[in-house]
C-alpha positions in Angstrom: 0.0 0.0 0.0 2.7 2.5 -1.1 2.3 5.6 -3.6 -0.7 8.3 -4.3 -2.0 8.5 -8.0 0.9 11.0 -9.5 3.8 9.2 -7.8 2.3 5.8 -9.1 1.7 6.9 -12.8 5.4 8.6 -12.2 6.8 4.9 -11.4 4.9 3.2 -13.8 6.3 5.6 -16.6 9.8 5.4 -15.7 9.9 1.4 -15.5 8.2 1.9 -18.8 11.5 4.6 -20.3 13.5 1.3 -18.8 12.0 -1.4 -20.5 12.2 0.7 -23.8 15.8 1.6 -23.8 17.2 -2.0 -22.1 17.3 -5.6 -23.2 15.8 -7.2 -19.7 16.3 -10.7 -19.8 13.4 -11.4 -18.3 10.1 -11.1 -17.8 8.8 -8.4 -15.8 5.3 -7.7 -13.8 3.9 -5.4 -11.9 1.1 -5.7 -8.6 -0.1 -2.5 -8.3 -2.9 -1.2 -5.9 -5.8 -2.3 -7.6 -7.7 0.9 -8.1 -4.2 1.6 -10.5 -4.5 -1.2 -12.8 -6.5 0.4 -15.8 -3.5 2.9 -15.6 -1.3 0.3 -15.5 -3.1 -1.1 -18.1 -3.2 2.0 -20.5 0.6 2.6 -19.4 2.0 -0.7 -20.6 -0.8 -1.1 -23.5 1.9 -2.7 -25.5 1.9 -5.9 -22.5 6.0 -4.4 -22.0 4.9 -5.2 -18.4 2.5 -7.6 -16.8 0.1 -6.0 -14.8 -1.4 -8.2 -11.9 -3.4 -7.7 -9.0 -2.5 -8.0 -5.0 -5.4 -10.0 -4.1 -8.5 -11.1 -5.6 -12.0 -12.4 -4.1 -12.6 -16.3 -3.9 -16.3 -15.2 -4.4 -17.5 -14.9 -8.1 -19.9 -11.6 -7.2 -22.3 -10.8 -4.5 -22.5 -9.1 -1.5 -18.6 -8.9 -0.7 -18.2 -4.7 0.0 -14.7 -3.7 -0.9 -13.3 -7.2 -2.7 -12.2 -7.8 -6.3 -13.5 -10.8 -8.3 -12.0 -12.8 -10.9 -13.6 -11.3 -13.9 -13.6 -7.6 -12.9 -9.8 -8.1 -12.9 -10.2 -10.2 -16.3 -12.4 -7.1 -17.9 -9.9 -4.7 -17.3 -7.0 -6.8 -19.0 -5.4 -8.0 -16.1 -2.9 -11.0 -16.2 -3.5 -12.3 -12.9 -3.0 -11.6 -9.3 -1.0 -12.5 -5.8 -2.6 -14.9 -4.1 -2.1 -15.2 0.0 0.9 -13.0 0.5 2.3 -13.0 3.7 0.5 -10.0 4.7 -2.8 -11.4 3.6 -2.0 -14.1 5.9 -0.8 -11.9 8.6 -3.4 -9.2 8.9 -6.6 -11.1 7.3 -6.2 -14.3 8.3 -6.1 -15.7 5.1 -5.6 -19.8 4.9 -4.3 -22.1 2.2 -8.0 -23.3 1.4 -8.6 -19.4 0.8 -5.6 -19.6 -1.5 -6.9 -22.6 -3.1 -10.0 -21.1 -3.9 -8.5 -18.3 -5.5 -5.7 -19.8 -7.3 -9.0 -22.1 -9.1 -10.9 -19.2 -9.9 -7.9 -17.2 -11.6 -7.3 -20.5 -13.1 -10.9 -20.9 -14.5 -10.9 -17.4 -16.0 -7.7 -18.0 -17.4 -5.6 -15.9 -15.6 -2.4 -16.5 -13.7 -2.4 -17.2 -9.9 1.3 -16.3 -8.1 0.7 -18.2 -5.2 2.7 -17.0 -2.1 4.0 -19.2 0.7 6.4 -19.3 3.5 7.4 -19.7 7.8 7.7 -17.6 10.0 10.6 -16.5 12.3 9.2 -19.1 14.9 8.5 -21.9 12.6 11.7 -21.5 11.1 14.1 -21.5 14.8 12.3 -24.5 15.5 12.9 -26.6 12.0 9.3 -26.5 11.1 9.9 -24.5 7.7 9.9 -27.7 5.5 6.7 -29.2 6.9 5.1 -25.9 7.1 6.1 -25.3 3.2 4.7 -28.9 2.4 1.2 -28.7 4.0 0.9 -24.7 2.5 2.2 -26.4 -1.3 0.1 -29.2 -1.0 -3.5 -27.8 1.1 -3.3 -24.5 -2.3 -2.1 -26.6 -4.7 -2.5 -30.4 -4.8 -6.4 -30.4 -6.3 -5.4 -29.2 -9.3 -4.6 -31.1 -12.4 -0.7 -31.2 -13.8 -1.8 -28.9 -16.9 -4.1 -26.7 -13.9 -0.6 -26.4 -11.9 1.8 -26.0 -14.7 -0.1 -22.5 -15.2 0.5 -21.4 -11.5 3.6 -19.3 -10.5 4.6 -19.8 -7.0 6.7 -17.1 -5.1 8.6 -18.7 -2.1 8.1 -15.5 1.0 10.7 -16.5 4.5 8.2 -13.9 6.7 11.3 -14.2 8.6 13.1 -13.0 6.3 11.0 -9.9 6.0 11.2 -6.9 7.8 13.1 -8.2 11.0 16.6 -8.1 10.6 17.6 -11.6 9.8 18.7 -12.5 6.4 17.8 -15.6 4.7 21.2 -16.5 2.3 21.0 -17.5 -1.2 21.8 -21.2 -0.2 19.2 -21.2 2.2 16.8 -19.9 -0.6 18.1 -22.4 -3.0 17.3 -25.3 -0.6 13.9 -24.4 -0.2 13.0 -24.0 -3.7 14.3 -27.1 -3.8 12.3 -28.6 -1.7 9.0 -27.4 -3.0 10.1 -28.2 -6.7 10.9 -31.8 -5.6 7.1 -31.2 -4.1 5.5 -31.1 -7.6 8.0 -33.4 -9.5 6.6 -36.4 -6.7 3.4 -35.2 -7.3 2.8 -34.9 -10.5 6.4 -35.9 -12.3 10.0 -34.3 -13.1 8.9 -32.4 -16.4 5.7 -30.5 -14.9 7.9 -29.4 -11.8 10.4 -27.9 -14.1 8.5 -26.1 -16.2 6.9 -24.0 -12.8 8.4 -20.6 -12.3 9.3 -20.4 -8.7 10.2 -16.6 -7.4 12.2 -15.7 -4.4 10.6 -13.2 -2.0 12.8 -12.5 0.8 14.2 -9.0 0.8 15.7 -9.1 -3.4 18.0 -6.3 -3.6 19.9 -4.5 -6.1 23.0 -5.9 -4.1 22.5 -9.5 -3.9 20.0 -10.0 -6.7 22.6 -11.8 -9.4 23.4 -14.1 -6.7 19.8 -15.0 -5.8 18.7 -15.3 -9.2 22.1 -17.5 -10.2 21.0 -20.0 -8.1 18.9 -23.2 -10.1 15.9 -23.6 -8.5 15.0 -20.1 -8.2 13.5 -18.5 -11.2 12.7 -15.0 -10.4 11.9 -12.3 -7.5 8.8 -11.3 -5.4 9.9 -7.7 -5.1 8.9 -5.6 -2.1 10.2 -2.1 -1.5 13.2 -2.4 -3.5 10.4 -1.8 -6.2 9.7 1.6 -5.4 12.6 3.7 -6.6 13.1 2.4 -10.4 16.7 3.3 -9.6 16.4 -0.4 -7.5 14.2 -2.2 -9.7 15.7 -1.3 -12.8 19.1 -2.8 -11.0 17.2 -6.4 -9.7 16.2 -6.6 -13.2 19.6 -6.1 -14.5 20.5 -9.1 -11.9 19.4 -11.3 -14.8 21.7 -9.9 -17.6 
């Protein structure tokens, strides 16, 4: 929840200056507050950038004041959205059978779900992060069919990692998106689990970004603040090149 109107458009026309005058190699979306999207939309009307949303109603319409369904996001052109990031989790008590519903729905309208999951602080000092990653993979996840889950993006968030002075390392990145790829591939085989995108979301900065993204498993970055100043993003980008 960062940005008024101005500073937004401001942000969204600079990243759109950098796309035009560098070769990223890589793909590169946006999750802007939804009441931004349709400028998003007319911004990047060329698709140079994805435009998703940062949540979206399970609910296909009704009496749900101040949430966003599936084909409102569809009607304005929208990609996709986030699905149960951290702070969804945190402040809204969002579960994995929310995110499940969700991640069906985008699915259903054709649309792309990034599905967010990760510990906490406390589930991680007491070696619960692997079990707590499985049953959050697997509760979201697991109905769907190998072609359903093939179309799902999943962005790996260490809440620990977030906000309160720890610092997850690239190896300790790595061996979780290990771990959750190995997930899919004894679900639902080898070739389906590497052809999911899995993103890194645990403080991506210009500084370490090459040797986040170097690593094999992880396939991209869940950018937070970093985000904010183009002078950043435009940098976490260039961690690709």
């Amino acid at each position: 929840m960062n940005k008024t109107f101005p500073e937004a458009e401001t942000l969204m026309l600079q990243l759109l200056e950098y796309k035009k005058n560098n070769n990223a190699n890589c793909e590169v979306w946006i999750a802007p507050p939804s009441i931004y999207i349709t400028t998003a939309e007319r911004i990047f009307i060329n698709n140079e950038v994805g435009v998703f949303a940062q949540d979206i109603s399970e609910h296909a319409s009704g009496a749900f004041t101040g949430e966003i369904s599936v084909d409102m996001l569809k009607s304005v052109n929208a990609d996709g959205s986030l699905v149960s990031h951290s702070e969804r989790r945190q402040y809204h008590g969002e579960t994995d059978n929310n995110a499940n519903k969700k991640v069906k729905a985008l699915l259903d309208a054709g649309l792309t779900p990034i599905y967010c999951n990760g510990e906490t602080l406390e589930q991680r000092k007491s070696g619960q992060h692997f079990d707590v990653v499985k049953k959050q993979t697997e509760t979201a996840l697991f109905t769907l069919s190998a072609e359903e889950i093939k179309k799902v993006v999943i962005a790996y968030e260490p809440v620990w990692a977030i906000g309160t002075g720890e610092t997850a390392t690239p190896q300790q990145a790595q061996e979780i998106h290990a771990f959750i790829r190995n997930l899919i591939a004894e679900k639902y085989g080898k070739e389906t689990a590497d052809e999911i995108s899995i993103l890194y979301g645990g403080s991506v900065k210009p500084d370490n970004a090459k040797e986040i993204f170097a690593k094999p498993d992880i396939d991209g970055g869940l950018i937070g603040g970093a985000s904010l100043k183009i002078e950043d993003f435009s940098k976490i980008i260039e961690g690709f090149n």
